[in-house]
mmJSON file of the N, C-alpha and C atoms, coordinates in Angstrom:
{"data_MODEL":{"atom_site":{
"group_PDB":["ATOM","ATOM","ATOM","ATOM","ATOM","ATOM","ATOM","ATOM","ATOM","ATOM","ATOM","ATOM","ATOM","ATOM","ATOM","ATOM","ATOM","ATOM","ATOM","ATOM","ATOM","ATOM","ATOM","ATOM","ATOM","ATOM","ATOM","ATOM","ATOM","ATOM","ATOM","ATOM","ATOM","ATOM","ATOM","ATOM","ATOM","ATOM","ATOM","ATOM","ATOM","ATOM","ATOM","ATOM","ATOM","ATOM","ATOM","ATOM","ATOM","ATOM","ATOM","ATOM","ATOM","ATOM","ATOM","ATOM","ATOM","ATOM","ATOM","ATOM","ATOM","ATOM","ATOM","ATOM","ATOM","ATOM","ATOM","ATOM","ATOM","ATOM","ATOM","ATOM","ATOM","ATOM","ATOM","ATOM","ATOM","ATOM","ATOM","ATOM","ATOM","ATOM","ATOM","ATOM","ATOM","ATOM","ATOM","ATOM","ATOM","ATOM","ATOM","ATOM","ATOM","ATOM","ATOM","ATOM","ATOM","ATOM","ATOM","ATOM","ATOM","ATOM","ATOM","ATOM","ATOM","ATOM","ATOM","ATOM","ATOM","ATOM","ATOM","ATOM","ATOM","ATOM","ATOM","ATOM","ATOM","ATOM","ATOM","ATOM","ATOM","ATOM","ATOM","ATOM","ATOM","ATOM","ATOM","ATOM","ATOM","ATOM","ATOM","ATOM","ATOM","ATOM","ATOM","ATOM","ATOM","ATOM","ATOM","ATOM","ATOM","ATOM","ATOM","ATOM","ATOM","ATOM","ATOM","ATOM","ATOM","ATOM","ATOM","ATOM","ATOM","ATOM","ATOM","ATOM","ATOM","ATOM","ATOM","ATOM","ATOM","ATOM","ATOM","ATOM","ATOM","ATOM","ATOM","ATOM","ATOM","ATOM","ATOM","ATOM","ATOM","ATOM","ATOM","ATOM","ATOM","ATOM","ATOM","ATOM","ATOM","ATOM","ATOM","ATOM","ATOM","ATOM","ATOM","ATOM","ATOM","ATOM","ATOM","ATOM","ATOM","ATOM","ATOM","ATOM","ATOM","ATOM","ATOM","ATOM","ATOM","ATOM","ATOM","ATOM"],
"id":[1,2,3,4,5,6,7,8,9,10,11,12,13,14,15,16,17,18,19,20,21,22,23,24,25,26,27,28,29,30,31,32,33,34,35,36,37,38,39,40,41,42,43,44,45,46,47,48,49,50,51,52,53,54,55,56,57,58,59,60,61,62,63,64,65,66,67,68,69,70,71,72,73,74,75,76,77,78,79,80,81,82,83,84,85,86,87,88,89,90,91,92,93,94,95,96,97,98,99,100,101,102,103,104,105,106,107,108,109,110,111,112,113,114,115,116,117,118,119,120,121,122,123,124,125,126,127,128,129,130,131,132,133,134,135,136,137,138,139,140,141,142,143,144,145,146,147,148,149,150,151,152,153,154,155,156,157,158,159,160,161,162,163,164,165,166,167,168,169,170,171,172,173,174,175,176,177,178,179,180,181,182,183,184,185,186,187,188,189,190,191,192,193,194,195,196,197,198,199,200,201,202,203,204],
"type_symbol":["N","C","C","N","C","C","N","C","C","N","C","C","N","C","C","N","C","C","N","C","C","N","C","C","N","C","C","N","C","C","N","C","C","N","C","C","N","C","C","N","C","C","N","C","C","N","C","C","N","C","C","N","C","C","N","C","C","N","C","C","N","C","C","N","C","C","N","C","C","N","C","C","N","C","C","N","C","C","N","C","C","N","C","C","N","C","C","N","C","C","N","C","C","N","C","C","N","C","C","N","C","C","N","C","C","N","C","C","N","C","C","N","C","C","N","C","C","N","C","C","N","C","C","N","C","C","N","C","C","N","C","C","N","C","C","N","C","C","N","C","C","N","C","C","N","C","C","N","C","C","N","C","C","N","C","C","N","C","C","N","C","C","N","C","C","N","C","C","N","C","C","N","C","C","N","C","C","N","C","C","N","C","C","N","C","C","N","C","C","N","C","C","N","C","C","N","C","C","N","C","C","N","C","C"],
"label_atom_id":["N","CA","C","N","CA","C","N","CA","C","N","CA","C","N","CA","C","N","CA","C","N","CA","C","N","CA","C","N","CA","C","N","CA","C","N","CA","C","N","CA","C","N","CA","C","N","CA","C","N","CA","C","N","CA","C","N","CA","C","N","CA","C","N","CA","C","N","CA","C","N","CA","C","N","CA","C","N","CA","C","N","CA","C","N","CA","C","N","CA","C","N","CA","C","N","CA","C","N","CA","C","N","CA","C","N","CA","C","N","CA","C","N","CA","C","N","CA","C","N","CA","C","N","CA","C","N","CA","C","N","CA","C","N","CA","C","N","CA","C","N","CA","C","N","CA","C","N","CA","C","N","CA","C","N","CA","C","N","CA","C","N","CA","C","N","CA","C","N","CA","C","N","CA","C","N","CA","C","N","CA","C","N","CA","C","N","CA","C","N","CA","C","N","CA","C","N","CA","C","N","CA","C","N","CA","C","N","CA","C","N","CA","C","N","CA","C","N","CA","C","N","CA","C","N","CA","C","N","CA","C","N","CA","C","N","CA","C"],
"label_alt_id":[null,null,null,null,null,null,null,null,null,null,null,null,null,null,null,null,null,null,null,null,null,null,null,null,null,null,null,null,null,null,null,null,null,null,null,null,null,null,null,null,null,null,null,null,null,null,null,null,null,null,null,null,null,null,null,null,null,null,null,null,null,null,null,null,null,null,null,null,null,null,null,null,null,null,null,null,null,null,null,null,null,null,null,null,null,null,null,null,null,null,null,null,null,null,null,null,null,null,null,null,null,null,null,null,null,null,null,null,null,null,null,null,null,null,null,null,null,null,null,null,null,null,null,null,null,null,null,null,null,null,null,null,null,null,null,null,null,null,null,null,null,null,null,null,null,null,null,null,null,null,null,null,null,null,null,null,null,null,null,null,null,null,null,null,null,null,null,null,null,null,null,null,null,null,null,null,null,null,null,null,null,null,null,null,null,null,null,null,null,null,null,null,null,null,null,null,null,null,null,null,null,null,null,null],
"label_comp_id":["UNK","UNK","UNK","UNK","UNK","UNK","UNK","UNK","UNK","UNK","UNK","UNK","UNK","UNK","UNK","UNK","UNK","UNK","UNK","UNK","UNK","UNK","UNK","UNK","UNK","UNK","UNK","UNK","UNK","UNK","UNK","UNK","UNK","UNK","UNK","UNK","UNK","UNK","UNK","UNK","UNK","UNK","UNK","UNK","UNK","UNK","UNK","UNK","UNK","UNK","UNK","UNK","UNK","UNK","UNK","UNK","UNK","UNK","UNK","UNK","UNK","UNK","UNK","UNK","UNK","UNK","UNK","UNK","UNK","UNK","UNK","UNK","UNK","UNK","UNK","UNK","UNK","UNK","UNK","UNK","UNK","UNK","UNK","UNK","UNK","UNK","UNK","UNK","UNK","UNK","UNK","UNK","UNK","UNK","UNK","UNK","UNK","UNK","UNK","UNK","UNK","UNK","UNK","UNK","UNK","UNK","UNK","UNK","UNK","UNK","UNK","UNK","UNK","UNK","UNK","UNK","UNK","UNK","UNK","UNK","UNK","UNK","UNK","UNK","UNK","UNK","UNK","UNK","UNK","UNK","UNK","UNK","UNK","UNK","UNK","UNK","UNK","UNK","UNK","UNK","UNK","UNK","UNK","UNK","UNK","UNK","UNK","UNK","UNK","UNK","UNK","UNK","UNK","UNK","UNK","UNK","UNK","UNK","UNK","UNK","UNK","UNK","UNK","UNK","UNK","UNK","UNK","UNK","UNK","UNK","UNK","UNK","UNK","UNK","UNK","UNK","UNK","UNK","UNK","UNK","UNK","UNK","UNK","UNK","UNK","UNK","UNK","UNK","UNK","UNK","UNK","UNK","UNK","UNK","UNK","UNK","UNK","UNK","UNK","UNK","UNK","UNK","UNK","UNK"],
"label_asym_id":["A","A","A","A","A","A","A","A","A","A","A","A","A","A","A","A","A","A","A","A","A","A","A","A","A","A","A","A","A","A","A","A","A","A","A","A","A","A","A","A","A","A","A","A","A","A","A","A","A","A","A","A","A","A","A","A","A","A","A","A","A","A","A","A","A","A","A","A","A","A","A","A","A","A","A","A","A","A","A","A","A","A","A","A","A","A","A","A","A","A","A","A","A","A","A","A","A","A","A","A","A","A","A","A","A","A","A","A","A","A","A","A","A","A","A","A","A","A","A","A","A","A","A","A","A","A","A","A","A","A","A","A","A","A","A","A","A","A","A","A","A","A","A","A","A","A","A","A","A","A","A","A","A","A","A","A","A","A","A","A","A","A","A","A","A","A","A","A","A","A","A","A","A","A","A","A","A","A","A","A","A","A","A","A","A","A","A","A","A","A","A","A","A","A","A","A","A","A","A","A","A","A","A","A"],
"label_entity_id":["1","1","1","1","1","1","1","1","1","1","1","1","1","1","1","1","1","1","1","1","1","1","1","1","1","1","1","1","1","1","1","1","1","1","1","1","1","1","1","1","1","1","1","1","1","1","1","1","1","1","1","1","1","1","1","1","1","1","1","1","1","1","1","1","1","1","1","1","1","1","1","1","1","1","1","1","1","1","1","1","1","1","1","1","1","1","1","1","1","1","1","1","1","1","1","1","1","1","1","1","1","1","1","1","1","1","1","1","1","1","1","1","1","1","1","1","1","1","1","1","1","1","1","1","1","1","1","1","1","1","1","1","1","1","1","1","1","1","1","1","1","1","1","1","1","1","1","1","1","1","1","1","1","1","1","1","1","1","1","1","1","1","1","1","1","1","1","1","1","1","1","1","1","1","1","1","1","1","1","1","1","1","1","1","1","1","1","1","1","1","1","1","1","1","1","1","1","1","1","1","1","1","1","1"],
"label_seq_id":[1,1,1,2,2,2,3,3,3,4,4,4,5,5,5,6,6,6,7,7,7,8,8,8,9,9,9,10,10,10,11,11,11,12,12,12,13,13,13,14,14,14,15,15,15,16,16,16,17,17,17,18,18,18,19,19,19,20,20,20,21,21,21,22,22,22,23,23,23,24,24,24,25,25,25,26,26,26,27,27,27,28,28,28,29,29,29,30,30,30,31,31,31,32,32,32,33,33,33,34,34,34,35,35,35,36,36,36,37,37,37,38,38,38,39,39,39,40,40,40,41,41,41,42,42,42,43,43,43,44,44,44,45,45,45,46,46,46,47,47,47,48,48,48,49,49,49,50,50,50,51,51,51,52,52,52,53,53,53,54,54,54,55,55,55,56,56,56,57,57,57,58,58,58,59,59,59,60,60,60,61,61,61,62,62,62,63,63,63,64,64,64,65,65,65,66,66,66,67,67,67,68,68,68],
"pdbx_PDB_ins_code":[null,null,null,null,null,null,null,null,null,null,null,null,null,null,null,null,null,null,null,null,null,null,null,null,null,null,null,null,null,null,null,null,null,null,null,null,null,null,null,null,null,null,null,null,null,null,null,null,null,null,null,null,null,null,null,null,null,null,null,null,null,null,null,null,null,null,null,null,null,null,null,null,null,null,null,null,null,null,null,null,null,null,null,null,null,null,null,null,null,null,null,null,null,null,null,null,null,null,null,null,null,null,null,null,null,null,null,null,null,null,null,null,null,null,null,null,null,null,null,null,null,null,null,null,null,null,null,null,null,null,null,null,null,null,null,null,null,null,null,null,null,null,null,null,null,null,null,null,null,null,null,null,null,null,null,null,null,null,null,null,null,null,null,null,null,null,null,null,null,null,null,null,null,null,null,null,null,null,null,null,null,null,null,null,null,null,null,null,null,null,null,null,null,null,null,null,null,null,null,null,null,null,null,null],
"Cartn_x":[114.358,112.948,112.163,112.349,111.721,112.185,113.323,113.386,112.885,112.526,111.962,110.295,109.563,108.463,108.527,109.135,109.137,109.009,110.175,109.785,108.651,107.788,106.568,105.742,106.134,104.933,104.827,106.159,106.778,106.081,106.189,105.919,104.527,103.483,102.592,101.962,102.47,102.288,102.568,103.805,103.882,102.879,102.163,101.123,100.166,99.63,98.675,98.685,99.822,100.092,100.135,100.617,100.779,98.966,98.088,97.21,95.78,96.441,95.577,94.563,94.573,93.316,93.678,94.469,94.276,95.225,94.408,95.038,96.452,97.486,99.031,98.411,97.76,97.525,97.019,96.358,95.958,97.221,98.126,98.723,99.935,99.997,100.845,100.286,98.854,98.257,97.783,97.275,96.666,98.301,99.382,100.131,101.008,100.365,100.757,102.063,102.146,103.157,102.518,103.173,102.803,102.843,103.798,103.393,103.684,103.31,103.335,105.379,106.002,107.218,107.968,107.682,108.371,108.3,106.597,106.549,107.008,107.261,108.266,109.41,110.223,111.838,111.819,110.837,111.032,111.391,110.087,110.063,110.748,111.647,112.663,113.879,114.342,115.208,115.031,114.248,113.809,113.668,113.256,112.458,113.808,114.387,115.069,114.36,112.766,112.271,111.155,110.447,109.786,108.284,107.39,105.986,105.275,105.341,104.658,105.329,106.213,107.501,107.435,107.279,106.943,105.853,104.351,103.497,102.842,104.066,103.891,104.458,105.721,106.523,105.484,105.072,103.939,102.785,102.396,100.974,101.415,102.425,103.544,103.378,104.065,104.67,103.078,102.459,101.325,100.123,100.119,99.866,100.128,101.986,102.783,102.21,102.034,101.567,102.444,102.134,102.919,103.986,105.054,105.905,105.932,105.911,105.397,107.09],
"Cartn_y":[126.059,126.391,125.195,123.766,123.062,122.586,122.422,122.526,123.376,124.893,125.948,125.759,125.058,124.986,123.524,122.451,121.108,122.155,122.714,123.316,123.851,124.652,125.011,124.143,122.937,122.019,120.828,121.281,120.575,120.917,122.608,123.035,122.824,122.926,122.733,121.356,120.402,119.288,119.288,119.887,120.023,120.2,121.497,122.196,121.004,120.205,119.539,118.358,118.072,116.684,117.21,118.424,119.004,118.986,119.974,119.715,118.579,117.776,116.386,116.727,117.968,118.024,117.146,116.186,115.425,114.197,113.287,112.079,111.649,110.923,110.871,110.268,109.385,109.118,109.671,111.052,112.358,113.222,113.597,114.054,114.674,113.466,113.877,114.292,114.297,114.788,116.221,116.323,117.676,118.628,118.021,119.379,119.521,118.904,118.966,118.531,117.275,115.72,114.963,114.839,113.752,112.528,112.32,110.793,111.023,109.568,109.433,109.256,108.446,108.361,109.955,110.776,111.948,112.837,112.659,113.397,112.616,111.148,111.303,111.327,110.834,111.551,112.866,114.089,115.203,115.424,115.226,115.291,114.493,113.627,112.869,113.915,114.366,114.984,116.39,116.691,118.159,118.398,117.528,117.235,116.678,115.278,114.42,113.319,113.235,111.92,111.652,110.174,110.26,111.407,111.396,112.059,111.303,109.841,109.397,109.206,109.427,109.91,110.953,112.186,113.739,113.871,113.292,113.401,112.239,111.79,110.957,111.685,112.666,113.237,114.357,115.181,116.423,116.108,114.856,114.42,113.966,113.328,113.76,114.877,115.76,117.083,117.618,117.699,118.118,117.394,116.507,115.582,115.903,116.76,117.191,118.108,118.285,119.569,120.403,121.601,122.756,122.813,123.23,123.023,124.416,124.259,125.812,126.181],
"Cartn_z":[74.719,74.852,75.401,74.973,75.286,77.315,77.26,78.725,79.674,79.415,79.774,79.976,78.517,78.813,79.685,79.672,80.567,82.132,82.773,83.773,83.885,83.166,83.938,84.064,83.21,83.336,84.425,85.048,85.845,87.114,87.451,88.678,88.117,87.32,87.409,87.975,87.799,87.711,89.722,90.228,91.022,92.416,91.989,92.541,92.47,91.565,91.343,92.444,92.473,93.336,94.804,94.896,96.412,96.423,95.797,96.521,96.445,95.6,95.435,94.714,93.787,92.43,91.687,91.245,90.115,90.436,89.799,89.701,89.101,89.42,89.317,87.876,87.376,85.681,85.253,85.157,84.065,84.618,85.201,84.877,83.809,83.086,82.248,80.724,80.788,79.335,80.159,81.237,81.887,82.019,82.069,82.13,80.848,79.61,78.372,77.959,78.378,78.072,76.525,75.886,75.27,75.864,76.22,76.921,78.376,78.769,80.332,80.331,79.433,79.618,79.484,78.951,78.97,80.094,80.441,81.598,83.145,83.309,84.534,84.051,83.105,82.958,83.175,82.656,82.773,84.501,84.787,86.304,87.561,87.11,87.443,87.438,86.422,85.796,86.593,86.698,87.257,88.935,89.577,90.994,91.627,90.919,91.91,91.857,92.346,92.556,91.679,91.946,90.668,91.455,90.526,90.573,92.229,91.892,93.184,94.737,94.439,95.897,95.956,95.145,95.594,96.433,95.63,96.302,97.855,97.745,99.118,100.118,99.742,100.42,100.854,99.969,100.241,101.214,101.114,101.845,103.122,103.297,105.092,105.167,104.597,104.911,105.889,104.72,105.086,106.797,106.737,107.556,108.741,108.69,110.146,111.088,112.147,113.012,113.427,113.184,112.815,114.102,113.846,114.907,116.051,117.118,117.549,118.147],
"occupancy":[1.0,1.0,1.0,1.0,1.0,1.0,1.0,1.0,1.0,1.0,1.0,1.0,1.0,1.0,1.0,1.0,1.0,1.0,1.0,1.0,1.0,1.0,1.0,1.0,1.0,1.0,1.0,1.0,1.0,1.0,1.0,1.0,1.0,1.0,1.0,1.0,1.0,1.0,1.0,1.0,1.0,1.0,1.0,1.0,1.0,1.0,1.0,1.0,1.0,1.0,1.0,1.0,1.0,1.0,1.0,1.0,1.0,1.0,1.0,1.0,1.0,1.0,1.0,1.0,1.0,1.0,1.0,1.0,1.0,1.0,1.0,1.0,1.0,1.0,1.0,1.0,1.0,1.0,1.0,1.0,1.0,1.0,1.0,1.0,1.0,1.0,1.0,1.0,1.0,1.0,1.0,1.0,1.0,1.0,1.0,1.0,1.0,1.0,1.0,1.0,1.0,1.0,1.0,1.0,1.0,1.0,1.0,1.0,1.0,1.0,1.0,1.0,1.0,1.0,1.0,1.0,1.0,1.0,1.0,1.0,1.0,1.0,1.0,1.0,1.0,1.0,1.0,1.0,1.0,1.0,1.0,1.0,1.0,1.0,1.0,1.0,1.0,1.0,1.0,1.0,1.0,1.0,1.0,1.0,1.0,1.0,1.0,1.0,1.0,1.0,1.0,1.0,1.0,1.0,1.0,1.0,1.0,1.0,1.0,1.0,1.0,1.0,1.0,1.0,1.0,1.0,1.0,1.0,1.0,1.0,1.0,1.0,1.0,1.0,1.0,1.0,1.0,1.0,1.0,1.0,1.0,1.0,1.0,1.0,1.0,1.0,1.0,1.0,1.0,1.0,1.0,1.0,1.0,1.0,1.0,1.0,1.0,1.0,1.0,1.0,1.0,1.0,1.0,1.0],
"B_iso_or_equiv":[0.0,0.0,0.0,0.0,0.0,0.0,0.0,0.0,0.0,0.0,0.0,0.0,0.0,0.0,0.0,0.0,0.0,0.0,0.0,0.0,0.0,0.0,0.0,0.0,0.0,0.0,0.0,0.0,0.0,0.0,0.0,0.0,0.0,0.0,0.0,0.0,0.0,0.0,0.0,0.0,0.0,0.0,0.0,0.0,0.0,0.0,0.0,0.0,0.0,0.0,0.0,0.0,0.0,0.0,0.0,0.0,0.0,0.0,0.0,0.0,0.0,0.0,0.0,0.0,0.0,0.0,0.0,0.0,0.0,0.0,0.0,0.0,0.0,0.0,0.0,0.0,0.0,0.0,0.0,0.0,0.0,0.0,0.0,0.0,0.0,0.0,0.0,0.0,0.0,0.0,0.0,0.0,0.0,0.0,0.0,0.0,0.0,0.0,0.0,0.0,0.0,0.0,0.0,0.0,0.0,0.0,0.0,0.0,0.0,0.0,0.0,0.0,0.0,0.0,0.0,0.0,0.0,0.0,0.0,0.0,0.0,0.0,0.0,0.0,0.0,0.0,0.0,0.0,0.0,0.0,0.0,0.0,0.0,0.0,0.0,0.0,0.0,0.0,0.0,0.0,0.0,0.0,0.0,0.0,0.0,0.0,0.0,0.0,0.0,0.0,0.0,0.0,0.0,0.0,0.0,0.0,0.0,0.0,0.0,0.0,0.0,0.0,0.0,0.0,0.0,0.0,0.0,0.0,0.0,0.0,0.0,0.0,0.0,0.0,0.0,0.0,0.0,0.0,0.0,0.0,0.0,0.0,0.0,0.0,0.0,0.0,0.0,0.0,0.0,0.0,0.0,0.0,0.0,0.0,0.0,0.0,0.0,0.0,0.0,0.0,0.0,0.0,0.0,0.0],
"pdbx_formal_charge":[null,null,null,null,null,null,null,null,null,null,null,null,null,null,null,null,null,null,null,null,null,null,null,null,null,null,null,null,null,null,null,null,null,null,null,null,null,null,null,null,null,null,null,null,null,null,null,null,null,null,null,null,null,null,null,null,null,null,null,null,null,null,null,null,null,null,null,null,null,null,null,null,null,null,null,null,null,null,null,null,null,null,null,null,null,null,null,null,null,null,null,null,null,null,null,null,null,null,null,null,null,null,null,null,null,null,null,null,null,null,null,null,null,null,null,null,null,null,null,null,null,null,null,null,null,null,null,null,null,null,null,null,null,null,null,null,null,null,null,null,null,null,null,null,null,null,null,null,null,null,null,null,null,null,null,null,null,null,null,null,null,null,null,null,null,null,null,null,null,null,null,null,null,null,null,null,null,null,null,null,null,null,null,null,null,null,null,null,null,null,null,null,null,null,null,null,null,null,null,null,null,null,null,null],
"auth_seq_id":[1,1,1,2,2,2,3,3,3,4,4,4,5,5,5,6,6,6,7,7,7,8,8,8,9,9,9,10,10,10,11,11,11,12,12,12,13,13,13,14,14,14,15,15,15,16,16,16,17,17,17,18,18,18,19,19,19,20,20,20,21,21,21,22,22,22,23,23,23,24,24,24,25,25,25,26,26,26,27,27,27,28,28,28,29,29,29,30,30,30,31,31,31,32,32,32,33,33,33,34,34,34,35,35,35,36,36,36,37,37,37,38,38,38,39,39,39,40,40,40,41,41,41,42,42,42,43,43,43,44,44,44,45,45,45,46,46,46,47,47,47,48,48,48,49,49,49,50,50,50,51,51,51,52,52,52,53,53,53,54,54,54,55,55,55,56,56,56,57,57,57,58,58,58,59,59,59,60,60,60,61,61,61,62,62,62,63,63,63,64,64,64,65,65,65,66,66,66,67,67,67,68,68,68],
"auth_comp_id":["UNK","UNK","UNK","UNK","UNK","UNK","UNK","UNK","UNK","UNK","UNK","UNK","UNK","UNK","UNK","UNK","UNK","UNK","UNK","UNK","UNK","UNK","UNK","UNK","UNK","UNK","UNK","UNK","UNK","UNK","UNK","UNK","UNK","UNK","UNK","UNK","UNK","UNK","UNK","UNK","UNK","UNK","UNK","UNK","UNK","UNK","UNK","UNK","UNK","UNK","UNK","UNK","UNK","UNK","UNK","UNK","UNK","UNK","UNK","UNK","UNK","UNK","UNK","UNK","UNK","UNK","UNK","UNK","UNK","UNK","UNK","UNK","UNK","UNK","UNK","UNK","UNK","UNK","UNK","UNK","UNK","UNK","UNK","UNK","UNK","UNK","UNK","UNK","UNK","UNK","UNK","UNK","UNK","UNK","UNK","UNK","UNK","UNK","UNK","UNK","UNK","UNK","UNK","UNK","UNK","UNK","UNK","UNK","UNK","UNK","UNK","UNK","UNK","UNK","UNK","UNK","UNK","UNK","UNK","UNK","UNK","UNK","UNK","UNK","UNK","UNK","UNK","UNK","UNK","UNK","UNK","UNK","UNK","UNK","UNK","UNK","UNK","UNK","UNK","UNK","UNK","UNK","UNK","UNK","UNK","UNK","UNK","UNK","UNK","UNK","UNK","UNK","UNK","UNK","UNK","UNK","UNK","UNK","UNK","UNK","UNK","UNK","UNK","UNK","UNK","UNK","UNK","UNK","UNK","UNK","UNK","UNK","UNK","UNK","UNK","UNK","UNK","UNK","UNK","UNK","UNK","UNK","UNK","UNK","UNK","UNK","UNK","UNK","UNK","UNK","UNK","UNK","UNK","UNK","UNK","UNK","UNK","UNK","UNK","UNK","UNK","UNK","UNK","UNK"],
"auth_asym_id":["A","A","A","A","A","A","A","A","A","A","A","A","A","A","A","A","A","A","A","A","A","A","A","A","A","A","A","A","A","A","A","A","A","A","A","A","A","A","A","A","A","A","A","A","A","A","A","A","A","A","A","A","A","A","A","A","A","A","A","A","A","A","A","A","A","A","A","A","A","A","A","A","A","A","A","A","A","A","A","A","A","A","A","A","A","A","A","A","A","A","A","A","A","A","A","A","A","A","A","A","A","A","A","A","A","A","A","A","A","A","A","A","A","A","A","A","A","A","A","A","A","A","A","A","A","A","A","A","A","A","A","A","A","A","A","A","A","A","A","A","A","A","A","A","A","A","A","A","A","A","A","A","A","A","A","A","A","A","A","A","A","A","A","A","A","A","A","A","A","A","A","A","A","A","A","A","A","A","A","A","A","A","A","A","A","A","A","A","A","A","A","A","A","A","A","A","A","A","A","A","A","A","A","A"],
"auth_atom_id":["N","CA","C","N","CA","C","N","CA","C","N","CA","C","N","CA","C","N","CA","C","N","CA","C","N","CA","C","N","CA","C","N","CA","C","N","CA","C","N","CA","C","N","CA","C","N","CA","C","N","CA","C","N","CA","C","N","CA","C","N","CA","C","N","CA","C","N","CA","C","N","CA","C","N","CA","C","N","CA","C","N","CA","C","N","CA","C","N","CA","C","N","CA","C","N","CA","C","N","CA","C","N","CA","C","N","CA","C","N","CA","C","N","CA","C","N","CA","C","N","CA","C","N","CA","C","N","CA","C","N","CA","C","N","CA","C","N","CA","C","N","CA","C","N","CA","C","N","CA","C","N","CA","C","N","CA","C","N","CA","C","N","CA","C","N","CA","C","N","CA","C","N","CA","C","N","CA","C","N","CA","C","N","CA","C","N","CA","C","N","CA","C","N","CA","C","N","CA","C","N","CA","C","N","CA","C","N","CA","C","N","CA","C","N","CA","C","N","CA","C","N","CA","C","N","CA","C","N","CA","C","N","CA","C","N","CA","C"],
"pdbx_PDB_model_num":[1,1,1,1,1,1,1,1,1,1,1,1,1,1,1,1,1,1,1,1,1,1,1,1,1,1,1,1,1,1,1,1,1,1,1,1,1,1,1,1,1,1,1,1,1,1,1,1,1,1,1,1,1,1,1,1,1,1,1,1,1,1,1,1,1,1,1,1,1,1,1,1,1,1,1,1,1,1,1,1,1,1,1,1,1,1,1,1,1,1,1,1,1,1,1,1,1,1,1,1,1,1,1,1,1,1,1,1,1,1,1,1,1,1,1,1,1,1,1,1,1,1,1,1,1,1,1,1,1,1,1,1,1,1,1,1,1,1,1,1,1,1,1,1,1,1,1,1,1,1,1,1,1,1,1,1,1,1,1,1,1,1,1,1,1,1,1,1,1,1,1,1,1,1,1,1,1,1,1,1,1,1,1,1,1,1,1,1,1,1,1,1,1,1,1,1,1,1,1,1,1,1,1,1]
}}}
């Protein structure tokens, strides 16, 4: 159960960083972490990379012009 709820809080956390509503240090009390250490192992553990390499990766991604 607890890995189950870590995932949603994961993709939540996800969404957040893709679209730059919230800051990478409220994230881990806004997607209901007790701590900041649980919530990047979670999301380490879950993703591959940490929280601030996702959202560096997303803000490229995004950045790119659409390929025609």
């Amino acid at each position: 159960l607890k890995e189950l709820l870590n995932g949603y809080r994961v993709e939540y956390a996800k969404e957040l960083l893709s679209s730059g509503r919230c800051a990478l240090s409220d994230l881990p009390r806004r997607c209901g972490f007790a701590s900041k250490s649980a919530f990047y192992s979670a999301f380490n553990r879950m993703v591959g990379v940490s929280p601030l390499l996702y959202q560096s990766r997303e803000r490229r991604r995004r950045q790119m012009p659409a390929a025609n």
